[in-house]
Structure formats: C-alpha cells, structure tokens
mmJSON file of the N, C-alpha and C atoms, coordinates in Angstrom:
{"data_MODEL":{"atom_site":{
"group_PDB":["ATOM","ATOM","ATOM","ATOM","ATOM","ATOM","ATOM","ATOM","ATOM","ATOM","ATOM","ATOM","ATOM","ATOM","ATOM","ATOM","ATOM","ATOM","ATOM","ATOM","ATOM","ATOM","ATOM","ATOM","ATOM","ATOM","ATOM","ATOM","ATOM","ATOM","ATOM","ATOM","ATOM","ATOM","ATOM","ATOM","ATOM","ATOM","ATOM","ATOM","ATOM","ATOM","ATOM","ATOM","ATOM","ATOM","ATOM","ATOM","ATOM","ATOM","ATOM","ATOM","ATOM","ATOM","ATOM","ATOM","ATOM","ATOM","ATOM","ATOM","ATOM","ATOM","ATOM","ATOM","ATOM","ATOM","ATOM","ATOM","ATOM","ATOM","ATOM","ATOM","ATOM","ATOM","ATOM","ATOM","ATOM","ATOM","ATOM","ATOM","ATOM","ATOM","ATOM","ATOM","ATOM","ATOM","ATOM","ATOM","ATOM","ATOM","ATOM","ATOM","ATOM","ATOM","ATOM","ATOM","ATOM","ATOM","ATOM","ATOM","ATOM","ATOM","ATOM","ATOM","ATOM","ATOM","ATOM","ATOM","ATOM","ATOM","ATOM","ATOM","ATOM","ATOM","ATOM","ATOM","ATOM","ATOM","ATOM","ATOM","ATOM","ATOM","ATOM","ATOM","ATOM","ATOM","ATOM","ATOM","ATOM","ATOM","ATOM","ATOM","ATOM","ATOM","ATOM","ATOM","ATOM","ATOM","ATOM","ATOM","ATOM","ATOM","ATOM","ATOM","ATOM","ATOM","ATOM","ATOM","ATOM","ATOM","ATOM","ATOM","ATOM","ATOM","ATOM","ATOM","ATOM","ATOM","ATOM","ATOM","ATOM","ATOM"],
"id":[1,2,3,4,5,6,7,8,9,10,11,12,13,14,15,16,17,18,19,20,21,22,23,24,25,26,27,28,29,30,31,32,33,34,35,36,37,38,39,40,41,42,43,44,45,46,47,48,49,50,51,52,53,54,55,56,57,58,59,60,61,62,63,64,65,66,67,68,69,70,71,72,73,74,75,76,77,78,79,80,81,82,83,84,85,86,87,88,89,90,91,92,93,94,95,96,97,98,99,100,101,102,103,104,105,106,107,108,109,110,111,112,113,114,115,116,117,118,119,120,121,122,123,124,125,126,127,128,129,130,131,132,133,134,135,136,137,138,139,140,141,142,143,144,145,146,147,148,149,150,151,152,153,154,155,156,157,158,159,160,161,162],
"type_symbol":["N","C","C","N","C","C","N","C","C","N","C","C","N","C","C","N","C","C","N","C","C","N","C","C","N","C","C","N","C","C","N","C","C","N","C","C","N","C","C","N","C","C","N","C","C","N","C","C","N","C","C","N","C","C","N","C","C","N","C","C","N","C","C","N","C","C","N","C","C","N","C","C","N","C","C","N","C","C","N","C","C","N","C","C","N","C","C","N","C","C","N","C","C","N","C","C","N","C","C","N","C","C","N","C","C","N","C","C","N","C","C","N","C","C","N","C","C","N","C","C","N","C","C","N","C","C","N","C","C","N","C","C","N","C","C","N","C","C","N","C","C","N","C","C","N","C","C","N","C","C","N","C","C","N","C","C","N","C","C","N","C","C"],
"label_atom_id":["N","CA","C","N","CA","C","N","CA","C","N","CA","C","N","CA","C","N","CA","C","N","CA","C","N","CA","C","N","CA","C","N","CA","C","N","CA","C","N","CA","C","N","CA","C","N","CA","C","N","CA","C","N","CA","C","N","CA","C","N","CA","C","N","CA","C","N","CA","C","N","CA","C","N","CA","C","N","CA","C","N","CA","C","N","CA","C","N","CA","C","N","CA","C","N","CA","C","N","CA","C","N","CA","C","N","CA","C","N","CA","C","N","CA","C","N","CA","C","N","CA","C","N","CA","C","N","CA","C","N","CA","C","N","CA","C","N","CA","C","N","CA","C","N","CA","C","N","CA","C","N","CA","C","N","CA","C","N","CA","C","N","CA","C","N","CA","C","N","CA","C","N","CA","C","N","CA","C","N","CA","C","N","CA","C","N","CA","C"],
"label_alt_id":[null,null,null,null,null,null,null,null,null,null,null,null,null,null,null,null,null,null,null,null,null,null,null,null,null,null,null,null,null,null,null,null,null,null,null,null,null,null,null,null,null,null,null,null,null,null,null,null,null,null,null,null,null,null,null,null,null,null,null,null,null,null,null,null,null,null,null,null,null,null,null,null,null,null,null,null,null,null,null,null,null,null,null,null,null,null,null,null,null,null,null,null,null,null,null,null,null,null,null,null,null,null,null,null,null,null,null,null,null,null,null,null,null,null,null,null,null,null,null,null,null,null,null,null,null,null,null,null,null,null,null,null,null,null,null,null,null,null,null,null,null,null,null,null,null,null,null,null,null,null,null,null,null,null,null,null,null,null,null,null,null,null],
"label_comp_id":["UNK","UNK","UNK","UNK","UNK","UNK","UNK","UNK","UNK","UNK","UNK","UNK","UNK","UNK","UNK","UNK","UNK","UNK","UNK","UNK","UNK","UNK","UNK","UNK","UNK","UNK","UNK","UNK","UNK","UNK","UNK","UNK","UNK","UNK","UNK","UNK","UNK","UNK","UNK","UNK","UNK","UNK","UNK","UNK","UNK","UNK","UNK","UNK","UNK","UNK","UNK","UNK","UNK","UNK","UNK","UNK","UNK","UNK","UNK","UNK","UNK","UNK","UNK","UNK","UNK","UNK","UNK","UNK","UNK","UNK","UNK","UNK","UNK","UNK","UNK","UNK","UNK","UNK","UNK","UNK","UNK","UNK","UNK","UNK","UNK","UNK","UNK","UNK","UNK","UNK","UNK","UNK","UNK","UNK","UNK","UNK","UNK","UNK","UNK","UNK","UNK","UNK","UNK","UNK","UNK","UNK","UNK","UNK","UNK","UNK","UNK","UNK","UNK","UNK","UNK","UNK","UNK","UNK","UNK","UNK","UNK","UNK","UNK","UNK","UNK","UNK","UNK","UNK","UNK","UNK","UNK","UNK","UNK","UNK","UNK","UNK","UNK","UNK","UNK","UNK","UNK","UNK","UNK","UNK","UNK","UNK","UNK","UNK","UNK","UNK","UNK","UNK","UNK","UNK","UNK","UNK","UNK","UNK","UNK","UNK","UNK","UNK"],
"label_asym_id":["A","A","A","A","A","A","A","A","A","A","A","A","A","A","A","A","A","A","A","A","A","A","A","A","A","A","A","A","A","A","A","A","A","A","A","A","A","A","A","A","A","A","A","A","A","A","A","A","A","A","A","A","A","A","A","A","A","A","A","A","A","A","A","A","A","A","A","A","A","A","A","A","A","A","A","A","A","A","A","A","A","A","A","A","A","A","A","A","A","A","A","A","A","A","A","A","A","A","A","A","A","A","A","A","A","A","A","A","A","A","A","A","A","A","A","A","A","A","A","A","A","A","A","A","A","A","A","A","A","A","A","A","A","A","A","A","A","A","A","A","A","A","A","A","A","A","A","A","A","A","A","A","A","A","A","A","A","A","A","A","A","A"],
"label_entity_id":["1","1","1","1","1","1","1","1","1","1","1","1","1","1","1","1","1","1","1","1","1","1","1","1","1","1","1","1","1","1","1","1","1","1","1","1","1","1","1","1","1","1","1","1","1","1","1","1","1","1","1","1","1","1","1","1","1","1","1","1","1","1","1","1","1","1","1","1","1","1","1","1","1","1","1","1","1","1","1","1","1","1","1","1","1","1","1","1","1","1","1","1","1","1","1","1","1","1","1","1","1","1","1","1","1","1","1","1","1","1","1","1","1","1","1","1","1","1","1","1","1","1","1","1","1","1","1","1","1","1","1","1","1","1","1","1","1","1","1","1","1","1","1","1","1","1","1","1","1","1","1","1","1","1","1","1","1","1","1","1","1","1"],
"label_seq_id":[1,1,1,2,2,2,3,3,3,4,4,4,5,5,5,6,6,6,7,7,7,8,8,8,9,9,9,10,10,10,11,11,11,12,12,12,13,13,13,14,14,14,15,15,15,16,16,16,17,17,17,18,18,18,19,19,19,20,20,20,21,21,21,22,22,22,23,23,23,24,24,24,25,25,25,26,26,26,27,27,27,28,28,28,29,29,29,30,30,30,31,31,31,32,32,32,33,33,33,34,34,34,35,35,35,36,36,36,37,37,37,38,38,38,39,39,39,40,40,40,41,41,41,42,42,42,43,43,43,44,44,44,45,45,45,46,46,46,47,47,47,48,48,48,49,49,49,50,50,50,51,51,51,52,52,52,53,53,53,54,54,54],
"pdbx_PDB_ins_code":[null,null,null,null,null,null,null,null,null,null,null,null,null,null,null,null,null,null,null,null,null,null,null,null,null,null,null,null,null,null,null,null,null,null,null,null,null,null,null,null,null,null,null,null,null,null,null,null,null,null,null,null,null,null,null,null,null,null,null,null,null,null,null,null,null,null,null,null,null,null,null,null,null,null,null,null,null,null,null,null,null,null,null,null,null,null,null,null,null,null,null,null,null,null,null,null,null,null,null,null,null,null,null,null,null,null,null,null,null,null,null,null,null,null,null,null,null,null,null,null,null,null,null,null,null,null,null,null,null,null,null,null,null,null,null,null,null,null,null,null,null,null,null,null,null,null,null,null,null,null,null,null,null,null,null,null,null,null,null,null,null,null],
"Cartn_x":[127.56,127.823,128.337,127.902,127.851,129.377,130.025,131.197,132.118,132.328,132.69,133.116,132.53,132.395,132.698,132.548,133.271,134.953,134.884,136.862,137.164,136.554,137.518,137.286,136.807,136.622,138.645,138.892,140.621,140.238,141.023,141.102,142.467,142.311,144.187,144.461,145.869,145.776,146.893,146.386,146.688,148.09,148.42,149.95,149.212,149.689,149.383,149.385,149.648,149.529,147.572,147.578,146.645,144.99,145.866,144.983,144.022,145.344,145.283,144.635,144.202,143.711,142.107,141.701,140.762,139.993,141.025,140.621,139.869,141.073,140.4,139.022,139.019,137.28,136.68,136.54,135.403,135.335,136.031,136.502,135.559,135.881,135.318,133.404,133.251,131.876,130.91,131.73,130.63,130.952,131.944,131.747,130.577,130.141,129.535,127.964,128.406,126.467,126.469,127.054,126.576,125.775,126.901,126.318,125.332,125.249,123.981,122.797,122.6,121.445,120.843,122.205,122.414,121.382,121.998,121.397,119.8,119.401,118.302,117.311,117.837,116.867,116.865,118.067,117.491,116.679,116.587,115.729,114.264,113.902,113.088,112.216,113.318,112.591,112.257,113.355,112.865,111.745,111.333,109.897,108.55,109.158,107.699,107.676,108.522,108.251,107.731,107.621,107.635,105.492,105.392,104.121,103.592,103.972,103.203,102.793,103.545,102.974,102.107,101.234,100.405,99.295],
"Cartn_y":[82.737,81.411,81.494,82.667,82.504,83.013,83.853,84.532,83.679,82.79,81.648,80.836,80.441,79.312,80.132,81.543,82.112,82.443,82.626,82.671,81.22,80.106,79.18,78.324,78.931,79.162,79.227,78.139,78.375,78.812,79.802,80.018,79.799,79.314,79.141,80.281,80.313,81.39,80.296,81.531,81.117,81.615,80.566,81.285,83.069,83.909,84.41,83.897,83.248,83.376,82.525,82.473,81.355,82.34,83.256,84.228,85.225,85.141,86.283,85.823,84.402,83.584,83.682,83.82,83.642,84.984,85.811,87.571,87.628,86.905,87.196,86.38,85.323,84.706,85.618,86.095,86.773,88.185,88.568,89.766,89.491,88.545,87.796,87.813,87.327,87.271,88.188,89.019,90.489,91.087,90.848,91.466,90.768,89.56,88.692,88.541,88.719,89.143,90.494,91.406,93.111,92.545,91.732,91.699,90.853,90.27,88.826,90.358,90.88,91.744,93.087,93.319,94.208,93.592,92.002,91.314,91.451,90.491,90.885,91.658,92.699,94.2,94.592,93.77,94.505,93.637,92.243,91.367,91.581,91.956,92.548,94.186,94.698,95.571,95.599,94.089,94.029,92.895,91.97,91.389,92.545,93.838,94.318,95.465,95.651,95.872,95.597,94.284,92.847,92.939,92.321,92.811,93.63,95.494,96.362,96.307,95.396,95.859,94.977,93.721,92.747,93.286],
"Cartn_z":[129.943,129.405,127.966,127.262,125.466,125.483,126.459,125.973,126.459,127.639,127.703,126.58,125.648,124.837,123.909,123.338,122.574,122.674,124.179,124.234,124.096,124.369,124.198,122.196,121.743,120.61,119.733,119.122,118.584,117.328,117.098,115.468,115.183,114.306,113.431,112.441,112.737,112.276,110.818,109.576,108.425,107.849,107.325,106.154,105.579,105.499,104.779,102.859,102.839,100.961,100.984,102.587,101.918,102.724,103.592,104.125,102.758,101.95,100.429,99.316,99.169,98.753,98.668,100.37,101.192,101.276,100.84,101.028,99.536,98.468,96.886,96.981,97.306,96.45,96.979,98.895,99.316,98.411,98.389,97.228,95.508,95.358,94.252,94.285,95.508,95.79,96.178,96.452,96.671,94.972,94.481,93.218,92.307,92.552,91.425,92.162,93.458,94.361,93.576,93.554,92.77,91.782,90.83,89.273,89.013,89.771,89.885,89.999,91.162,91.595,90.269,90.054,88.799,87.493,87.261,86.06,86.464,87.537,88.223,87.765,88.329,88.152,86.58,85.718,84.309,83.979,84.448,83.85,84.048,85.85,85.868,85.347,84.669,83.965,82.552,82.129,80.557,80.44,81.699,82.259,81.773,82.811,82.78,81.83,81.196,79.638,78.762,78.961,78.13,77.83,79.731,80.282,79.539,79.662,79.593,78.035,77.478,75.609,75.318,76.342,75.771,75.781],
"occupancy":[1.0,1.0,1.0,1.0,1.0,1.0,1.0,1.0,1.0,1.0,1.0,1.0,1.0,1.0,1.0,1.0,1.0,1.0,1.0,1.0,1.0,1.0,1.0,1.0,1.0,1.0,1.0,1.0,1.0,1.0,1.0,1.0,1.0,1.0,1.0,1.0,1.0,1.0,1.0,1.0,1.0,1.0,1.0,1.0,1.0,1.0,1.0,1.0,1.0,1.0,1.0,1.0,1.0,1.0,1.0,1.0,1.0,1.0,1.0,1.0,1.0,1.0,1.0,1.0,1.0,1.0,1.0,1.0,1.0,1.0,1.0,1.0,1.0,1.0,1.0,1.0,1.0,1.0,1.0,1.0,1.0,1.0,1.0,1.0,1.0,1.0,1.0,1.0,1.0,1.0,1.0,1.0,1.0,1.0,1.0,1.0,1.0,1.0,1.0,1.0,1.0,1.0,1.0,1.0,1.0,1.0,1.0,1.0,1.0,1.0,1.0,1.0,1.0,1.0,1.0,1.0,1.0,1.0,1.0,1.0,1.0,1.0,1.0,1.0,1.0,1.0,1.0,1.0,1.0,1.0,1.0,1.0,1.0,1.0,1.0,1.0,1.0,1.0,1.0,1.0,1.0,1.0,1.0,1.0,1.0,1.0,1.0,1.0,1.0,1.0,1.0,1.0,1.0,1.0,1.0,1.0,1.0,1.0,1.0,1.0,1.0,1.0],
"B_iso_or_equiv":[0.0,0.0,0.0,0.0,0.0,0.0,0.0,0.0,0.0,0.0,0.0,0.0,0.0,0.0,0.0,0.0,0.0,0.0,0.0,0.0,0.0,0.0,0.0,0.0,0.0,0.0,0.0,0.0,0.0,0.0,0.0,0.0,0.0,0.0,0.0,0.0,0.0,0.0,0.0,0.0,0.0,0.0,0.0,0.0,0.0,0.0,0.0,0.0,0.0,0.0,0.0,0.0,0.0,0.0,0.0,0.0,0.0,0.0,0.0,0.0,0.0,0.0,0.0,0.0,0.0,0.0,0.0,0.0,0.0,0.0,0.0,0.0,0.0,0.0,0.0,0.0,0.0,0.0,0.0,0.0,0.0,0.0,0.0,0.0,0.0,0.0,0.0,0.0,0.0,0.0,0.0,0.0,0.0,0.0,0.0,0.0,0.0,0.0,0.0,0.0,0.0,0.0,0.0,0.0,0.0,0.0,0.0,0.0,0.0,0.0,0.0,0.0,0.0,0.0,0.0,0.0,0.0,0.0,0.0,0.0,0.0,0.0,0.0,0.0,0.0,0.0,0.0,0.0,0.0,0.0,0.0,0.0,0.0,0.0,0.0,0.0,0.0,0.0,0.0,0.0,0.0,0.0,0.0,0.0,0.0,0.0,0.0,0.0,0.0,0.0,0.0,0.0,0.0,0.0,0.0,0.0,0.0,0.0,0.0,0.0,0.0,0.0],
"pdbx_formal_charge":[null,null,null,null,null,null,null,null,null,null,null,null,null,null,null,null,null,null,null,null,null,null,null,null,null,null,null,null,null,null,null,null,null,null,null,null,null,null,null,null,null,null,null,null,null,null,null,null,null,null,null,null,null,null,null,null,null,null,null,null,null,null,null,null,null,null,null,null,null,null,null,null,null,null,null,null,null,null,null,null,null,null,null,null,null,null,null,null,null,null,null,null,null,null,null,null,null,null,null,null,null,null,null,null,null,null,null,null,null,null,null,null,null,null,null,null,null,null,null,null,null,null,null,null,null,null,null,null,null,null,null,null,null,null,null,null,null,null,null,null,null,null,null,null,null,null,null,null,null,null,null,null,null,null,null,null,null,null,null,null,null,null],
"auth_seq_id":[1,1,1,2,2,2,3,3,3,4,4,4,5,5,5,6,6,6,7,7,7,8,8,8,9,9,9,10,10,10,11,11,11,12,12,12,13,13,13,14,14,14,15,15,15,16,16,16,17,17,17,18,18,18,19,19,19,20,20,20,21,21,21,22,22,22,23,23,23,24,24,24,25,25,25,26,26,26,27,27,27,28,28,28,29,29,29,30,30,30,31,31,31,32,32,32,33,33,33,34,34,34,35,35,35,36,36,36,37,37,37,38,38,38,39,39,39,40,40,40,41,41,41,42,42,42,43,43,43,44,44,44,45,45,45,46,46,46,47,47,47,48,48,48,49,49,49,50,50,50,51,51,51,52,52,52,53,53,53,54,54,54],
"auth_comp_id":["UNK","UNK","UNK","UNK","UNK","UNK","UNK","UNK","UNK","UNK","UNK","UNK","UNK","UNK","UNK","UNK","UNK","UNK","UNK","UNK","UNK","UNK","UNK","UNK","UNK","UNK","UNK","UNK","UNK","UNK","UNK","UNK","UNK","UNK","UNK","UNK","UNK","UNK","UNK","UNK","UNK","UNK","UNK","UNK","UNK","UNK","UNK","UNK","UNK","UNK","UNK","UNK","UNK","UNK","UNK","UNK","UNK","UNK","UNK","UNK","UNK","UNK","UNK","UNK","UNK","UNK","UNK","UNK","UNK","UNK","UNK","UNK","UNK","UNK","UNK","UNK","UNK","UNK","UNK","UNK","UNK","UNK","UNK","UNK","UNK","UNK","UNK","UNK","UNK","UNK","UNK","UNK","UNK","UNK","UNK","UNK","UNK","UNK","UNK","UNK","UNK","UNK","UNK","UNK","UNK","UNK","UNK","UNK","UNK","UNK","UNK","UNK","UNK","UNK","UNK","UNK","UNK","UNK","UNK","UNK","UNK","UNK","UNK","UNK","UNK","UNK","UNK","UNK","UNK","UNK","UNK","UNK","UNK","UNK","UNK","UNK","UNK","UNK","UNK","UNK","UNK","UNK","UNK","UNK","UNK","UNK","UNK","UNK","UNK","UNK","UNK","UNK","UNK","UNK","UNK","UNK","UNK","UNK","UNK","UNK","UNK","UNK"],
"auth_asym_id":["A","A","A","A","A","A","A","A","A","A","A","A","A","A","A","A","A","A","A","A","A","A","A","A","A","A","A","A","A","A","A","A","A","A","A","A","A","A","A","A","A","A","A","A","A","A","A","A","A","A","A","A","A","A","A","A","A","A","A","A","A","A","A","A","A","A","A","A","A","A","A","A","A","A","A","A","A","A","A","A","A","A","A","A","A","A","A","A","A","A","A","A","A","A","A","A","A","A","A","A","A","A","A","A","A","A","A","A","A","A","A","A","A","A","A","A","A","A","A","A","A","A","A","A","A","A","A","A","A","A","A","A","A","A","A","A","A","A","A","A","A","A","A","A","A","A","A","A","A","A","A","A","A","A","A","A","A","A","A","A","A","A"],
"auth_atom_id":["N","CA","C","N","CA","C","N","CA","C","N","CA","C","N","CA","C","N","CA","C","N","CA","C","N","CA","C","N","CA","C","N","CA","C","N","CA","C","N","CA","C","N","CA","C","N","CA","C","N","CA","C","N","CA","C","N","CA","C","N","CA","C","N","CA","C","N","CA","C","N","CA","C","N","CA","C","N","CA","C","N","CA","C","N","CA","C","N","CA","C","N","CA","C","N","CA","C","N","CA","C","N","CA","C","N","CA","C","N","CA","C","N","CA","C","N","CA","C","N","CA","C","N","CA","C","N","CA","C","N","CA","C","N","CA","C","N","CA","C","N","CA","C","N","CA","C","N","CA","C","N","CA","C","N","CA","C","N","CA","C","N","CA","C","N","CA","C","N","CA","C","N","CA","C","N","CA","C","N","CA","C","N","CA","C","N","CA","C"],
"pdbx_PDB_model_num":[1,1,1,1,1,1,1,1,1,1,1,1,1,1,1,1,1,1,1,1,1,1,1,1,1,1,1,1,1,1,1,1,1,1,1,1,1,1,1,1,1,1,1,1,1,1,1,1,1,1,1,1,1,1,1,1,1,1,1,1,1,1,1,1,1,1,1,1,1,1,1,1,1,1,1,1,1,1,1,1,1,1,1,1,1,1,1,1,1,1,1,1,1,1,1,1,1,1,1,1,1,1,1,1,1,1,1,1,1,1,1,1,1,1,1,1,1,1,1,1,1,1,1,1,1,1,1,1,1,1,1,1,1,1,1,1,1,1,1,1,1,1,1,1,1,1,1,1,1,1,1,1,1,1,1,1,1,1,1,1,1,1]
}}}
C-alpha cells in the first residue's frame, strides 16, 4: 500500500537556478548546525569551569 502512494507521489522538477538556490541554504544549514553545536560545547565547557572554581 505505502509504495503505491509513494509512486504516485509528483515531484516538480525545478529550474535549475532555483534547484542551486535550494542546494546553497541546505549547504548553509549544515554549516551553521556545525557552528551552533561547536558554540555549544564551548559554552558548556566555559559553564563548568565556571562551576568548578565556586
């Protein structure tokens, strides 16, 4: 039944300029999830830094 309803599933297909568009933000967003996780983890280690000197 599920693969059914998956073939009749339409995708459009895109201009490319607008495919390239669509490629950069996701492109964009794994770069700025890294640095988000990156910030993160320094924050959490200048937290328990912070902690260990009270």
């Amino acid at each position: 039944m599920q693969s059914k309803m998956i073939n009749a599933v339409l995708i459009p297909l895109l201009e490319l300029s607008i495919q390239e568009k669509i490629e950069s933000k996701i492109t964009q967003s794994f770069a700025l999830r890294a640095k988000s996780k990156e910030l993160l983890e320094e924050a959490k280690v200048k937290v328990e830094e912070k902690i260990s000197l009270l």
